[in-house]
BADRENDREN-578540 format. One line per 5 residues: number of its first residue (from 1); their letters; for each residue x, y, z of C-alpha. Coordinates in nm, 2 decimals, padded with zeros to 4 digits, always signed. Layout:
NUM = a = X/Y/Z; ...;
END
This chain:
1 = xxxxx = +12.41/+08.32/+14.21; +12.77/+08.16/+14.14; +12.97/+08.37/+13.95; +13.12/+08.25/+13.65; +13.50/+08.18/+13.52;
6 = xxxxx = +13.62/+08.16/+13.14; +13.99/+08.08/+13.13; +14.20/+08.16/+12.82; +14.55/+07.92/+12.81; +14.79/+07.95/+12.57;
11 = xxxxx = +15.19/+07.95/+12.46; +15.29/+08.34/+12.43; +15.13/+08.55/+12.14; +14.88/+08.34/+12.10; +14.59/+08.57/+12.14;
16 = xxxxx = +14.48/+08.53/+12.45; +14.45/+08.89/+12.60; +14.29/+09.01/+12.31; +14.01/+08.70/+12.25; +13.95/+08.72/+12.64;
21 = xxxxx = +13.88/+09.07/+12.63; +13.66/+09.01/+12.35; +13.45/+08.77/+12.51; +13.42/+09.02/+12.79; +13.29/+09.27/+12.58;
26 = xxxxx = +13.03/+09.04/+12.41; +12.92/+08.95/+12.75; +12.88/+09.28/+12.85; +12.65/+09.37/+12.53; +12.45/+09.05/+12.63;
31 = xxxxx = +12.43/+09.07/+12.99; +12.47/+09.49/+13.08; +12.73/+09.75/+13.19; +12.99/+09.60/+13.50; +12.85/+09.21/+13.44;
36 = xxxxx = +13.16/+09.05/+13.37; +13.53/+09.17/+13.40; +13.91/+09.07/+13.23; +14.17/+09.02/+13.45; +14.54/+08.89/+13.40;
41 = xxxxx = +14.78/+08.63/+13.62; +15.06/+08.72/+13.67; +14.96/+09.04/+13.81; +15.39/+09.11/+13.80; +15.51/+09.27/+13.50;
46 = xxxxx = +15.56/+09.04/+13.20; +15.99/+09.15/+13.28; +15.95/+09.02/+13.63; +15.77/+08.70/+13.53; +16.06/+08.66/+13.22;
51 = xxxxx = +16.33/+08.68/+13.46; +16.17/+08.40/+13.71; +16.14/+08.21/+13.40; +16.43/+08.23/+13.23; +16.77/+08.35/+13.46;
56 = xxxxx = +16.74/+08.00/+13.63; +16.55/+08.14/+13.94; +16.54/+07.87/+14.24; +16.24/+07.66/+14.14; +16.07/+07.64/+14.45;
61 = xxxxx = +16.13/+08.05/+14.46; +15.98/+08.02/+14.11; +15.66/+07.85/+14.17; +15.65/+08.04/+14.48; +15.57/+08.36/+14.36;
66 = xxxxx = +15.32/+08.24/+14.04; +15.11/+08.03/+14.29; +15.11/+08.37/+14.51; +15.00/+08.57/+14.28; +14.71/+08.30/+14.18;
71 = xxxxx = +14.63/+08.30/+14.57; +14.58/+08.63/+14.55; +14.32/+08.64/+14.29; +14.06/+08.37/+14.47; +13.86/+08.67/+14.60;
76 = xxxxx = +13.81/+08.87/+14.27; +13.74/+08.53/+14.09; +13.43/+08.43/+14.36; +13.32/+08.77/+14.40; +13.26/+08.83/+13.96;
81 = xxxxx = +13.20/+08.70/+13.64; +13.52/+08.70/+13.52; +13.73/+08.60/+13.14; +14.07/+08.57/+13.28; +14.41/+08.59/+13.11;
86 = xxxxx = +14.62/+08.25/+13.24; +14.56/+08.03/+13.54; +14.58/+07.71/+13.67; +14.68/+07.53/+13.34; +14.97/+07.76/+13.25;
91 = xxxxx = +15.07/+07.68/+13.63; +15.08/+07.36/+13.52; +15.26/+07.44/+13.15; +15.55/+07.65/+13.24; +15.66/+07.43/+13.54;
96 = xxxxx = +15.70/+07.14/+13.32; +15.89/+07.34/+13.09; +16.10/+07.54/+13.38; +16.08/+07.35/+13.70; +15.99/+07.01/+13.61;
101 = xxxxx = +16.10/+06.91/+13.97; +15.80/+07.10/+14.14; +15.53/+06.94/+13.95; +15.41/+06.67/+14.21; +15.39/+06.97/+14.44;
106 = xxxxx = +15.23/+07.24/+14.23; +14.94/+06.94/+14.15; +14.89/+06.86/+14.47; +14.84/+07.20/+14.50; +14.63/+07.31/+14.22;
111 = xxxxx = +14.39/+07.04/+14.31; +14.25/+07.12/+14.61; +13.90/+07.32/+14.48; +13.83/+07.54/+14.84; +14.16/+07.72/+14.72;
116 = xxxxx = +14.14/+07.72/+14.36; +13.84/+07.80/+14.18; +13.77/+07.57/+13.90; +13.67/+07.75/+13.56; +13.38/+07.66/+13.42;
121 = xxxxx = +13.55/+07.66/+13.08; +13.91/+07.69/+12.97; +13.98/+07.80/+12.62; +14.33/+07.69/+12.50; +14.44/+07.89/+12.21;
126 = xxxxx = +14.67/+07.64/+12.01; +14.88/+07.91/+11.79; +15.12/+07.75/+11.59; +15.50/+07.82/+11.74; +15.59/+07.95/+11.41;
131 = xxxxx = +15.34/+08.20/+11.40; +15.39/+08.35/+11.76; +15.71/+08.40/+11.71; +15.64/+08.59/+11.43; +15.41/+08.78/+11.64;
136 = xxxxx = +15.64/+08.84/+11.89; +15.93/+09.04/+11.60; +15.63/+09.20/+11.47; +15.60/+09.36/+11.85; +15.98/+09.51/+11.84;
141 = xxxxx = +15.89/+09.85/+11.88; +15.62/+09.74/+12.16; +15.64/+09.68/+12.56; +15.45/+09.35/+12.44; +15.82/+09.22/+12.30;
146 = xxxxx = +16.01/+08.91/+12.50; +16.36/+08.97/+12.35; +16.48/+08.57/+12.51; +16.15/+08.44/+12.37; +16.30/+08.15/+12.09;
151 = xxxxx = +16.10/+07.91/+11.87; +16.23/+07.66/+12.12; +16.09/+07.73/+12.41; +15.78/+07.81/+12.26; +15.76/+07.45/+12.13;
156 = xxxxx = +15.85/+07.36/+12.51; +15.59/+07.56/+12.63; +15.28/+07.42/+12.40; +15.39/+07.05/+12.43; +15.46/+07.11/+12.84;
161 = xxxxx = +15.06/+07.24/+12.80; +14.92/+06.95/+12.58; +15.07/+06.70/+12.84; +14.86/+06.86/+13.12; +14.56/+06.89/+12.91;
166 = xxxxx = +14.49/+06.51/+13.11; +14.55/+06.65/+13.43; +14.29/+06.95/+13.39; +14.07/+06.68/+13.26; +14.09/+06.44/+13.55;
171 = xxxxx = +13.97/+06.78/+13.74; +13.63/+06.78/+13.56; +13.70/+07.10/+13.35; +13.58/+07.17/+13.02; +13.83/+07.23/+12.76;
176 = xxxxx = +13.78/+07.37/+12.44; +14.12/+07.37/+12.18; +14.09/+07.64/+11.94; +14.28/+07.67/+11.62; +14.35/+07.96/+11.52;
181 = xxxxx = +14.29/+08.14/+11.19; +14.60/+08.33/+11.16; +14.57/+08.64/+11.07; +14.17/+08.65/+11.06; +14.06/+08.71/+11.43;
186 = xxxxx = +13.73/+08.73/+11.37; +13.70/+08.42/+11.25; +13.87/+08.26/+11.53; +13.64/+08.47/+11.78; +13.37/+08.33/+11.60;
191 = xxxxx = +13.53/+07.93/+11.67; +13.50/+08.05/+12.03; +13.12/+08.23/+12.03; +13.02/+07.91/+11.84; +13.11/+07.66/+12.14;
196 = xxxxx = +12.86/+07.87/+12.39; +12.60/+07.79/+12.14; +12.71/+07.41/+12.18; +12.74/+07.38/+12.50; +12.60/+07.54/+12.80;
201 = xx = +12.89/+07.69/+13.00; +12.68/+07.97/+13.14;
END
């Protein structure tokens, strides 16, 4: 049986770690023990993929090392069920905001199916820019903190994802925009359980 891929996408903070793992639990309840997994891209630390993104690293060193990294993870994404953390859209996202120069390469790229899975939904968690950042101070204290993230180039990031929403779409995936209740994740979760009742994704 082919094995199934939910994608959360999303500017930084927006929840979606957190929701993904949810929806791997819920899975797990519905469908037993080791049936689904979460994984992340990057598998590189979140200081590692800050300083590709934001010391003014070589582009095509940049987008290098991302579309590595995604390479690496075909295998574990045809061999499970998997709810992953970031893929090809945030590919996508952060080289129009970073590398804007790289983009006719990275969807040339991207586009070829035989190396890049295609999800079979991707969730795009539209947090307000406002309200991540505010997330973000509220993680100080926390490993989870980007000290050089700025309202800016959060704004950068979202609008860099909402013009490639088109391209994912030309690539016959499915995806769903979420809005976020802030503050009430439950409610939110529930935005995202609601759209397997809609549509058939599994």
């Amino acid at each position: 049986m082919t094995k199934k891929l939910i994608v959360f996408e999303g500017i930084d903070c927006s929840g979606k770690s957190m929701y993904a793992e949810m929806l791997k639990n819920e899975f797990i309840k519905k469908f037993g023990e080791n049936s689904w997994i979460h994984e992340h891209e990057p598998t590189f630390s979140s200081s590692e993929a800050d300083t590709l993104n934001f010391e003014a690293t070589d582009t095509w060193k940049r987008e290098y090392y991302f579309m590595k990294d995604r390479m690496k993870h075909q295998e574990i994404l045809r061999n499970n069920n998997v709810v992953l953390d970031r893929y090809i859209l945030t590919g996508l996202a952060y080289a129009q905001a970073f590398s804007p120069e790289a983009i006719p390469m990275m969807t040339s790229v991207y586009s070829i199916p035989r190396e890049f899975i295609r999800p079979d939904a991707i969730f795009f968690i539209d947090m307000d820019p406002m309200n991540a950042l505010a997330i973000n101070e509220s993680r100080k204290d926390s490993p989870e903190y980007s000290p050089k993230l700025k309202i800016e180039t959060l704004q950068l990031i979202r609008s860099s994802f909402i013009f490639h929403f088109q391209t994912i779409r030309e690539w016959e995936v499915p995806l769903f925009i979420i809005q976020p209740f802030f503050g009430e994740i439950d409610k939110t979760f529930k935005l995202i359980l609601n759209t397997f009742e809609i549509y058939p994704i599994l």
